[in-house]
Legacy VTK file of the C-alpha trace (Angstrom):
# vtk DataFile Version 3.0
C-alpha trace
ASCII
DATASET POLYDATA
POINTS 552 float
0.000 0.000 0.000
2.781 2.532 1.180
4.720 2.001 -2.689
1.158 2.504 -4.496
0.802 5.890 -2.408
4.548 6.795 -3.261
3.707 5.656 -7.423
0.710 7.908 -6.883
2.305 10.982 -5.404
5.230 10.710 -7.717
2.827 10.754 -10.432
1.240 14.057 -9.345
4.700 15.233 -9.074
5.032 14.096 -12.353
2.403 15.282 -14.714
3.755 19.261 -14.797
6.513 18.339 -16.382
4.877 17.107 -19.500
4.928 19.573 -22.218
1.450 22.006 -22.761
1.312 20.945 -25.607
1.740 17.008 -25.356
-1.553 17.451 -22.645
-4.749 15.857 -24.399
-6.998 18.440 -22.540
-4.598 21.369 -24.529
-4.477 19.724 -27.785
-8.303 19.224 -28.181
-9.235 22.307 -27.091
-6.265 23.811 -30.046
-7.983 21.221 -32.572
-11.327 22.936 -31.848
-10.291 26.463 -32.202
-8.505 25.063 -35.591
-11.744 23.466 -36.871
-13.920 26.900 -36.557
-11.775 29.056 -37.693
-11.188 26.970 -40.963
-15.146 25.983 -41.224
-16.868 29.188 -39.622
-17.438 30.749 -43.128
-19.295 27.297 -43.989
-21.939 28.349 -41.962
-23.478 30.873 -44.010
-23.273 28.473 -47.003
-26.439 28.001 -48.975
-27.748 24.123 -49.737
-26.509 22.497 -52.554
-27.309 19.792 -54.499
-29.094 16.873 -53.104
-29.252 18.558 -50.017
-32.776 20.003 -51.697
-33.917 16.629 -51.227
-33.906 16.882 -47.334
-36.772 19.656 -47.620
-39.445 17.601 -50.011
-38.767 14.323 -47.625
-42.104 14.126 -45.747
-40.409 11.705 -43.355
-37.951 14.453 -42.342
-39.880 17.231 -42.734
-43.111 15.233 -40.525
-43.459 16.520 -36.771
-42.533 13.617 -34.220
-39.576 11.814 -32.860
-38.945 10.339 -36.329
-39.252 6.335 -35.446
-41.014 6.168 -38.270
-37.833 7.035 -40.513
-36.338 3.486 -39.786
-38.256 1.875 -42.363
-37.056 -1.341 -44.063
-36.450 0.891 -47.890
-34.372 3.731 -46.167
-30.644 2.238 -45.664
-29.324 5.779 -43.966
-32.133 6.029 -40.974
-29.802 7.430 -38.257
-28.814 10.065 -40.762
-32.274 11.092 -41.919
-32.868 10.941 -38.069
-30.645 14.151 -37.794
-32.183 15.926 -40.573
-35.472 15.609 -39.161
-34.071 16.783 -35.811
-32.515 19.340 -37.689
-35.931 20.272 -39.728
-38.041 20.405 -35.939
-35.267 22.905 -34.336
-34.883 25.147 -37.458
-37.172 23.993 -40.342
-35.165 24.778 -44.056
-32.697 27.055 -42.622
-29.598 25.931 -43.337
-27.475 27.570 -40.873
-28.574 24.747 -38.489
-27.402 21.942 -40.791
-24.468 23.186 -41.077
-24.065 23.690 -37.879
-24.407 20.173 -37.126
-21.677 18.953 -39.866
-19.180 21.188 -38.115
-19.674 20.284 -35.055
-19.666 15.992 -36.205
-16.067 17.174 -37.486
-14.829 18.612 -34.413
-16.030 15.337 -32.587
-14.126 13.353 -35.286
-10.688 15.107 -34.697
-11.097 14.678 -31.160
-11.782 10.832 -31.330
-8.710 10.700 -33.620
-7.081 12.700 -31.431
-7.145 9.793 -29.010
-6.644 7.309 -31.053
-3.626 7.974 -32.418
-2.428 9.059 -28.809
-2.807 4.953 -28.488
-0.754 4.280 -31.172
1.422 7.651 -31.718
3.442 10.099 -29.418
1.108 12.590 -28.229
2.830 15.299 -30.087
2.830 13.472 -33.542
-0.841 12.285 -33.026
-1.771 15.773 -32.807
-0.181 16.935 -35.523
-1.439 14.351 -37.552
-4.732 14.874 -36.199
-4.639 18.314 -37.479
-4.120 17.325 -40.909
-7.056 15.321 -40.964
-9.010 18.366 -39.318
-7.837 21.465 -41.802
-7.165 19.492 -44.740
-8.640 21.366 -47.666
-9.852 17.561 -49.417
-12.247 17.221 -45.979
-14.143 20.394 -46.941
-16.743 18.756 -49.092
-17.623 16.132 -46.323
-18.219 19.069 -44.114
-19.483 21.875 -45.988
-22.041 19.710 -47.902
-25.183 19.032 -46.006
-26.381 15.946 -47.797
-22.431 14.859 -46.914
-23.135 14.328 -42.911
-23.762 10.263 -43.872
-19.931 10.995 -44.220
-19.250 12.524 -41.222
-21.688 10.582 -38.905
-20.703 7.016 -39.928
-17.156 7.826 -39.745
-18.276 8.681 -35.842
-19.361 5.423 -35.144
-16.762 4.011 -36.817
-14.079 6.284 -34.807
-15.969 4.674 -31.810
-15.606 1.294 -32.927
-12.035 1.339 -33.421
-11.445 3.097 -30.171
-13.277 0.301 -28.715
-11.580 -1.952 -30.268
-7.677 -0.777 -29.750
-9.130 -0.993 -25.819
-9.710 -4.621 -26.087
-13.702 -3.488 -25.665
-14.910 -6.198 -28.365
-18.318 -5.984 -27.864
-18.787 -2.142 -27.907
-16.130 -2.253 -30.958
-19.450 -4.420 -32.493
-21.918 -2.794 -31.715
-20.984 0.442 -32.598
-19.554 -0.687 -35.658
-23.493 -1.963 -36.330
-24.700 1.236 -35.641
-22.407 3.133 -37.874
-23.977 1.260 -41.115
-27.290 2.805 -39.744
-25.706 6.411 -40.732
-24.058 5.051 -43.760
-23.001 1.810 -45.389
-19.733 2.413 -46.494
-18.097 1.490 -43.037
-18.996 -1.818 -44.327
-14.891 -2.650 -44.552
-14.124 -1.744 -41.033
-13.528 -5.332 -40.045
-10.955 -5.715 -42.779
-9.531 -2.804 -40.961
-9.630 -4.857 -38.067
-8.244 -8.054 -39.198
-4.957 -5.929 -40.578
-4.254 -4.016 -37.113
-4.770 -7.625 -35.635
-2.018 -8.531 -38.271
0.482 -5.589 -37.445
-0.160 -6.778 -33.497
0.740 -10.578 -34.195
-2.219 -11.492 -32.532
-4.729 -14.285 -32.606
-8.423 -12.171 -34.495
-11.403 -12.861 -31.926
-13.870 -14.993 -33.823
-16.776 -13.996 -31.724
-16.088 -10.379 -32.224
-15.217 -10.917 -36.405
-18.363 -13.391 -36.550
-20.468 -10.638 -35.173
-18.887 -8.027 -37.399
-19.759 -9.754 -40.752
-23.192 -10.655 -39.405
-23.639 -6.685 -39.522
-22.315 -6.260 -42.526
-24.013 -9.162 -43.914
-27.384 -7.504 -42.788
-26.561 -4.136 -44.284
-24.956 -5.247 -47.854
-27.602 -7.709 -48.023
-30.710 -4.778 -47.517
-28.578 -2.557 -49.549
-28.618 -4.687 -52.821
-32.222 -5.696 -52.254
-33.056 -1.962 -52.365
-31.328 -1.625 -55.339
-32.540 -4.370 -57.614
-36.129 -3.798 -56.564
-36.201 0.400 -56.615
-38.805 1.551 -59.683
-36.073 3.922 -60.491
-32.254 3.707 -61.441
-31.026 4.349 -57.867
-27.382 5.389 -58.792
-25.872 2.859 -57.075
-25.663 -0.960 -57.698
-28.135 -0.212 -60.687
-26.384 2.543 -63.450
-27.767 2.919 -67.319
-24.301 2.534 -68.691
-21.785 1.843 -66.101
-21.475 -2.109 -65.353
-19.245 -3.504 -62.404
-15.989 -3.778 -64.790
-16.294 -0.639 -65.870
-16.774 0.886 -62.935
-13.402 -0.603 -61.054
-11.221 -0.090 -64.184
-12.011 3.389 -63.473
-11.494 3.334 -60.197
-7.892 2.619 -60.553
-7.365 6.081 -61.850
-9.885 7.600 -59.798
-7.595 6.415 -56.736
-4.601 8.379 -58.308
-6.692 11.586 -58.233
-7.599 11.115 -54.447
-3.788 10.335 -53.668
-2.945 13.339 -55.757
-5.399 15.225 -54.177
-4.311 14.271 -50.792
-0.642 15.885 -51.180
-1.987 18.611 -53.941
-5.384 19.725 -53.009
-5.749 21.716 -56.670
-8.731 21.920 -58.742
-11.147 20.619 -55.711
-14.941 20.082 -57.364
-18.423 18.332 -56.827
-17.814 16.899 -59.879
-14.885 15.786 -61.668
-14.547 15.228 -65.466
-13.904 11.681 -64.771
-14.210 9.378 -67.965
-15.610 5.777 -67.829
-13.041 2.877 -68.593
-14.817 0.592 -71.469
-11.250 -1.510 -71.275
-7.507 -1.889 -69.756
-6.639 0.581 -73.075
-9.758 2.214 -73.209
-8.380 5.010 -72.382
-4.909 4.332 -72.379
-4.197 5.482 -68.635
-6.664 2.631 -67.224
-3.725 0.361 -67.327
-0.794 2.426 -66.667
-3.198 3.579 -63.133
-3.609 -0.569 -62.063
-0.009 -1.254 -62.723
0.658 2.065 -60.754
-1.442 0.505 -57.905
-0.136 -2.875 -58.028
3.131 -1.935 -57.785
2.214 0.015 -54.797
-0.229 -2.603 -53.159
2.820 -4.751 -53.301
5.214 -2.534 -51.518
3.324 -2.163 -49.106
2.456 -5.497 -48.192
6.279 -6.082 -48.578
6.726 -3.616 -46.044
3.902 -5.035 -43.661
5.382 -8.287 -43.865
8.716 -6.623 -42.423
6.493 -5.465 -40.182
6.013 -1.515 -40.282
3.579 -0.270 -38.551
2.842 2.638 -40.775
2.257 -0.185 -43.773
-0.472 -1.455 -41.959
-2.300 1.707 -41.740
-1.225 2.794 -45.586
-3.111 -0.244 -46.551
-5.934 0.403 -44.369
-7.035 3.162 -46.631
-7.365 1.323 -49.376
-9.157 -1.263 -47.245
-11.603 1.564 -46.228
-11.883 3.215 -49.709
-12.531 0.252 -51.237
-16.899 0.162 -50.938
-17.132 3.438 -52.937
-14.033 2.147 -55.085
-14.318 -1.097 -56.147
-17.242 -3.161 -58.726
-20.558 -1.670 -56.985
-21.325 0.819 -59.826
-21.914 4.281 -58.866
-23.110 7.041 -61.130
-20.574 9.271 -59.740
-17.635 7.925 -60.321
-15.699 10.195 -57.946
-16.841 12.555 -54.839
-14.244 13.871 -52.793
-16.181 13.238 -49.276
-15.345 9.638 -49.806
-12.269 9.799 -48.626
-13.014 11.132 -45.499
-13.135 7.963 -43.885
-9.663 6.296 -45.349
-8.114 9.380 -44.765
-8.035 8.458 -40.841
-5.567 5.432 -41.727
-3.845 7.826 -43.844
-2.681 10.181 -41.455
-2.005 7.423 -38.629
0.630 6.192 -41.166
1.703 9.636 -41.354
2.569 9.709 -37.903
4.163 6.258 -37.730
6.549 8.026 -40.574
6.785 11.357 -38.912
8.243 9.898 -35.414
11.123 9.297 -37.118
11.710 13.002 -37.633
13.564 15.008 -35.000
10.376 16.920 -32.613
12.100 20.605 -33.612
12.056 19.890 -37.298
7.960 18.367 -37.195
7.645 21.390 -35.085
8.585 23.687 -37.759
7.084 21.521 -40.620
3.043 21.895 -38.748
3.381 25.574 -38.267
4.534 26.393 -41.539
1.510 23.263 -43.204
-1.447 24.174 -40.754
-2.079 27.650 -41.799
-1.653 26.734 -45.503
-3.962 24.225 -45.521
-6.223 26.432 -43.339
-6.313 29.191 -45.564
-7.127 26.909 -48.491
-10.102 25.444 -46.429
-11.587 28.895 -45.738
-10.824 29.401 -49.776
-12.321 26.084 -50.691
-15.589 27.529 -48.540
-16.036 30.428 -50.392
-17.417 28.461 -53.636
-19.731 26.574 -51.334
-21.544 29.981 -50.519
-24.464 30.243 -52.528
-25.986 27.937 -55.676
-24.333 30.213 -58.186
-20.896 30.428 -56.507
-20.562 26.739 -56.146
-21.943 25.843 -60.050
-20.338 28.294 -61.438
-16.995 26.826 -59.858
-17.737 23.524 -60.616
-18.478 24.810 -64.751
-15.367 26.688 -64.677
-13.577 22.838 -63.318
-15.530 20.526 -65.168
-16.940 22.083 -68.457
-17.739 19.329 -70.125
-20.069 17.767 -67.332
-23.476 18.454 -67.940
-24.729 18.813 -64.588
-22.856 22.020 -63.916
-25.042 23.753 -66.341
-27.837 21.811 -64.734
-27.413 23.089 -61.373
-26.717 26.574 -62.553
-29.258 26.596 -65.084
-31.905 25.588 -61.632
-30.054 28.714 -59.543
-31.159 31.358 -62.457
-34.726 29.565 -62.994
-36.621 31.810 -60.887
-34.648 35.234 -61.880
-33.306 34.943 -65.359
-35.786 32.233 -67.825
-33.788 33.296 -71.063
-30.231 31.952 -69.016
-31.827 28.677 -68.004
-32.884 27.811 -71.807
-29.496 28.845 -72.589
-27.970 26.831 -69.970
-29.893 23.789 -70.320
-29.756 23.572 -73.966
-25.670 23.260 -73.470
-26.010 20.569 -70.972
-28.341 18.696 -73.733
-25.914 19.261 -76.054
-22.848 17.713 -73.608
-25.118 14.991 -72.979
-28.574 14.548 -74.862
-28.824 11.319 -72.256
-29.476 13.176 -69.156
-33.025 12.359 -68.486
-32.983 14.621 -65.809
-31.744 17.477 -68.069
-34.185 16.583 -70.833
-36.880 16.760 -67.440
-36.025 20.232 -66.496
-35.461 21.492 -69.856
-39.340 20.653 -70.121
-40.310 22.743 -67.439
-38.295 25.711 -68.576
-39.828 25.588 -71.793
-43.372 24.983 -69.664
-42.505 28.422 -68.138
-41.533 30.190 -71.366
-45.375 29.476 -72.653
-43.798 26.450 -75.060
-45.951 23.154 -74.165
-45.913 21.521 -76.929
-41.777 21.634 -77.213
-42.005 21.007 -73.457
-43.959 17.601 -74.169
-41.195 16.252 -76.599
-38.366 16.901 -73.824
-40.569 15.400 -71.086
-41.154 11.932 -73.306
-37.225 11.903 -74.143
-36.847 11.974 -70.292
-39.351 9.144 -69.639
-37.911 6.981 -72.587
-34.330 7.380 -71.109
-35.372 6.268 -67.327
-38.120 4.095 -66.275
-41.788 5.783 -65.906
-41.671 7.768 -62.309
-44.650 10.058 -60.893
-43.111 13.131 -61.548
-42.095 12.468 -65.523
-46.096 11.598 -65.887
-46.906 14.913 -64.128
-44.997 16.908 -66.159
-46.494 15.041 -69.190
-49.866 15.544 -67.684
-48.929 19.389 -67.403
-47.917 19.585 -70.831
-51.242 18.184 -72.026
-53.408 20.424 -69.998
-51.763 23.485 -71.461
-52.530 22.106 -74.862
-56.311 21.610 -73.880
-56.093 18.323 -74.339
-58.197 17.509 -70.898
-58.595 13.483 -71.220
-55.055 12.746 -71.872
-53.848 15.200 -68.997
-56.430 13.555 -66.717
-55.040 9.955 -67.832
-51.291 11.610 -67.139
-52.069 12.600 -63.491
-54.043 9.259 -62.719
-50.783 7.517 -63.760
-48.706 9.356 -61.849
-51.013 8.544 -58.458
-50.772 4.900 -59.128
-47.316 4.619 -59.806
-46.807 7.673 -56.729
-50.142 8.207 -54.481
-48.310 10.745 -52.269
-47.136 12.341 -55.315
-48.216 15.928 -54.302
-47.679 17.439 -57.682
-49.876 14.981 -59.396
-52.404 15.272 -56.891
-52.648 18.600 -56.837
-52.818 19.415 -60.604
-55.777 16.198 -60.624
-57.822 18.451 -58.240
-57.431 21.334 -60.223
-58.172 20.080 -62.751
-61.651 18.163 -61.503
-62.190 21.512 -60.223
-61.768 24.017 -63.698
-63.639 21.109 -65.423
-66.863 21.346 -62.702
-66.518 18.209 -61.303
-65.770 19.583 -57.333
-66.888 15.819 -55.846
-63.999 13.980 -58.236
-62.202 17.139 -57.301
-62.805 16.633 -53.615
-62.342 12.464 -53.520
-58.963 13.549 -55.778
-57.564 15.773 -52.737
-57.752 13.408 -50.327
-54.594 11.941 -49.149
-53.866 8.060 -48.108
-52.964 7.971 -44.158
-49.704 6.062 -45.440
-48.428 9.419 -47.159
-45.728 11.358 -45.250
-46.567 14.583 -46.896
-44.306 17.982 -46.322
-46.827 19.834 -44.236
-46.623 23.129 -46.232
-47.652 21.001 -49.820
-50.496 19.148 -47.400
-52.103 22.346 -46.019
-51.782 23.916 -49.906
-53.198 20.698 -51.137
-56.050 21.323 -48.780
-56.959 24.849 -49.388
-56.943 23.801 -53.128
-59.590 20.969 -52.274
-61.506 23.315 -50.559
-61.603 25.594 -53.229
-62.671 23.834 -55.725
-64.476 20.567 -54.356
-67.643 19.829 -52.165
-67.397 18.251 -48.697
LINES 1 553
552 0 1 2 3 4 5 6 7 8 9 10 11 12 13 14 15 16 17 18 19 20 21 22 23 24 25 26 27 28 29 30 31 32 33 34 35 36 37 38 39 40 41 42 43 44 45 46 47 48 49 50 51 52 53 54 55 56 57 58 59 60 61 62 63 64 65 66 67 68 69 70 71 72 73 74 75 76 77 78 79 80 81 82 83 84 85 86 87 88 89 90 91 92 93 94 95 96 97 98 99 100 101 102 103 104 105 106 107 108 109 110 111 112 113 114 115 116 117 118 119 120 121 122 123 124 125 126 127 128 129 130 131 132 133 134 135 136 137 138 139 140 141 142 143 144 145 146 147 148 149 150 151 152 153 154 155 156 157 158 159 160 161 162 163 164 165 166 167 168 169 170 171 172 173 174 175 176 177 178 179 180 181 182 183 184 185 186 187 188 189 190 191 192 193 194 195 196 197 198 199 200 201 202 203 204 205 206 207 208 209 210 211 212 213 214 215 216 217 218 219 220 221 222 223 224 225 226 227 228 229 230 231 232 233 234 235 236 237 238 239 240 241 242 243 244 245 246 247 248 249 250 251 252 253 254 255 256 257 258 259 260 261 262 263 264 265 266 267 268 269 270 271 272 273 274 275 276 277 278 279 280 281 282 283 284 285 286 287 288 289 290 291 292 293 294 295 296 297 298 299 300 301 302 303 304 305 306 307 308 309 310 311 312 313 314 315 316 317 318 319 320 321 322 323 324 325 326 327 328 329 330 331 332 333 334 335 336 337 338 339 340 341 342 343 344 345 346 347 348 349 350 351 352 353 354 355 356 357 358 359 360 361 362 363 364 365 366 367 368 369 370 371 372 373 374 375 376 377 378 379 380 381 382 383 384 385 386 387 388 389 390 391 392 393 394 395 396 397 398 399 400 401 402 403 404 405 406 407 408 409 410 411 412 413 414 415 416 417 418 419 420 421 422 423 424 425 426 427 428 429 430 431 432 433 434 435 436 437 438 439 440 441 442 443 444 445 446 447 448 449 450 451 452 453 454 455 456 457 458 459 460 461 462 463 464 465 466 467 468 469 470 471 472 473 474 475 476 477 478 479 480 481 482 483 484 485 486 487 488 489 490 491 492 493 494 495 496 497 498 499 500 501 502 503 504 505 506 507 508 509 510 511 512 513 514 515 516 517 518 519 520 521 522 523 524 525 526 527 528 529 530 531 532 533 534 535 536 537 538 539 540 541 542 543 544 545 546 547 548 549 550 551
């Protein structure tokens, strides 16, 4: 007893003489000032993309806890979760949102933080740890709304792994199970786990690995069942012109852009001009990028078998890329937020490497690399600000994507009709297969008093995708501005069956009952099945409409 009290008090004695700035309660609290000032000017960012998609979700959008949202066809529940949270505190502002992201980062660097305390020296994990928190390629996973599947499953996942380096193999599961709620692409974390177990020399638990793939069993396995049963082409799993081959031949050279990305963070984009492979020569790089990677897969497993630590961690990157990487065919063939994830082993490797480097000369190296890559985070930002910043940056990056003149031909819609036909008709002309182009050009054309026109785009968009609610609506739309009543009617009924919370089609069916005197169709029309999870605004406008023009 008296040599534990003298261990104890020597300890107190002790712990003033390590460094400020080896303490974990100093470094986190330095990580957290880093983190706002490089993301504060993220939080006056407009939403982009498919973060539009959060506000026309009636499951979000619906008052309540949001049990409901964990629903055997929505593979992201804990996500949606927070959006509806995020829709109940400040409805489609999107301060809040962001908000949230920034502060899921924060937690992430300080999870790291420890981790790599476990595994690193506590100055070199918190250097490290401040690459991963103010490197530029991170932005996108933070700044983009839609992106917080990112940011939250790589939470769970940090928690799994810090459960697991503390020998916690049950909590290491279960969080790990939890973390495919928010998104599936943790789905290689027990590869992760079988290399670190490698690197360790020691014996994997079974238990703990059985009930890891039984998890990831559960989620691939709802996953491609969602796929191969959705009405629509669900850009994933499912893509009109990208098969599995295709898809990982260009993923070899879509790796060499993240790499290069990683060390050069230049010409950052939602969308980059990223050509499919059709072959190993098809184009010409597609080989050239897996020999690249072979080589490199082999060095490193050469150097793992010597046993470097940081070779373990190198290769857990590619372990971690490899769901968004590999043959499940996306339609995007490269977002930058998918590294977010892999880029944890990335800079735990880094720090293996850097402890090999004399403390004065790392020293020098962060302070001169943190407020670089700081600066070009708050730069990266600026593009994200509103929806004509950010398209027009991603034009001026990738001008031969169509979807750039998509999203900026949407952002001058309301303000500037002649711009939109402009911009639209050069996205049809970069890619006359864009159903969704061919869609909205259609209901620009609708707005410039062209129906007829409007009706030939809206077919070309139906014929290039499977039939959907809102391609009949349009169609019905079309028709009713002809005068051609019956086939309009026919178009809107369609659109019900196929959609019966469609609130578009519903509401132009009651309108029309109603111009054509028929208020009790109009009335029966309006009324909408208790299944629906309508947004409340659209179901107290469908109302008044049914009001107007039906009979009770």
């Amino acid at each position: 007893m008296a040599k534990k009290k003298k261990a104890a008090a020597a300890t107190r004695v002790a712990a003033p003489d390590i460094p400020l700035q080896d303490r974990l309660n100093w470094q986190a609290v330095a990580l957290l000032l880093l983190v706002f000032a490089a993301y504060a000017n993220s939080l006056g960012a407009s939403f982009h993309f498919d973060d539009y998609a959060i506000l026309v979700d009636g499951y979000i959008t619906h008052p309540g806890f949001g049990w409901d949202i964990f629903r055997p066809s929505q593979t992201r529940p804990l996500t949606y979760l927070t959006f509806h949270w995020n829709y109940l505190a400040g409805g489609s502002d999107p301060e809040g949102y962001h908000w949230i992201n920034l502060l899921l980062h924060a937690a992430n660097c300080i999870l790291l933080l420890v981790i790599a305390r476990k595994y690193l020296s506590p100055f070199v994990a918190a250097c490290v740890t401040a690459v991963f928190a103010l490197h530029p390629l991170q932005s996108e996973a933070v700044t983009y709304v839609f992106a917080r599947s990112t940011l939250l499953s790589t939470h769970l996942a940090l928690w799994s792994i810090w459960f697991y380096a503390r020998d916690r193999w049950v909590w290491s599961a279960v969080m790990f199970g939890v973390s495919l709620l928010a998104k599936e692409e943790t789905v290689a974390l027990p590869a992760l786990f079988l290399l670190l177990d490698w690197s360790q020399k020691r014996r994997p638990r079974l238990g703990f690995l059985a009930a890891l793939a039984g998890f990831a069993t559960l989620a691939a396995g709802r996953l491609f069942y969602l796929i191969y049963t959705a009405p629509v082409d669900p850009g994933v799993g499912r893509v009109r012109g990208i098969s599995g081959a295709s898809y990982l031949l260009t993923q070899g050279r879509v790796l060499w852009d993240y790499l290069r990305l990683t060390i050069l963070p230049v010409g950052q984009t939602l969308d980059h001009d990223v050509a499919v492979s059709h072959g190993l020569f098809d184009p010409g790089t597609t080989a050239v990028a897996w020999i690249g990677l072979a080589a490199l897969g082999g060095f490193l497993l050469w150097q793992a078998w010597k046993g470097r630590p940081w070779a373990f961690w190198a290769l857990g990157y590619f372990v971690l890329i490899s769901p968004s990487s590999s043959i499940v065919a996306q339609a995007d063939l490269m977002f930058e937020h998918r590294t977010y994830l892999p880029m944890v082993c990335l800079v735990i490797a880094l720090g293996f490497l850097l402890q090999r480097v004399p403390r004065r000369q790392s020293t020098i190296a962060i302070c001169v690399l943190a407020p670089v890559m700081l600066a070009a985070t708050v730069v990266r930002n600026t593009a994200w600000h509103d929806e004509k910043s950010f398209w027009n940056d991603v034009m001026a990056k990738s001008p031969h994507k169509a979807r750039s003149y998509l999203g900026l031909a949407r952002a001058y819609m309301n303000d500037d009709p002649k711009r939109t036909l402009q911009l639209l008709r050069q996205g049809l002309e970069i890619d006359p297969n864009n159903a969704e182009m061919q869609m909205n050009y259609g209901v620009a054309l609708m707005g410039a008093q062209e129906p007829a026109e409007a009706m030939v785009h809206f077919q070309k968009a139906m014929a290039l995708t499977r039939e959907t609610a809102d391609n009949w609506n349009n169609i019905g739309a079309a028709h009713y501005s002809l005068k051609e009543y019956e086939e309009s009617l026919k178009s809107y009924e369609r659109a019900l069956q196929l959609d019966p919370c469609s609130y578009n089609a519903r509401r132009n069916i009651v309108m029309l009952y109603g111009t054509s005197n028929h208020p009790q169709e109009a009335w029966r029309a309006g009324e909408v099945p208790s299944t629906c999870h309508m947004v409340p605004d659209q179901a107290r406008e469908l109302e008044n409409h049914r009001r107007q023009v039906g009979r009770p």
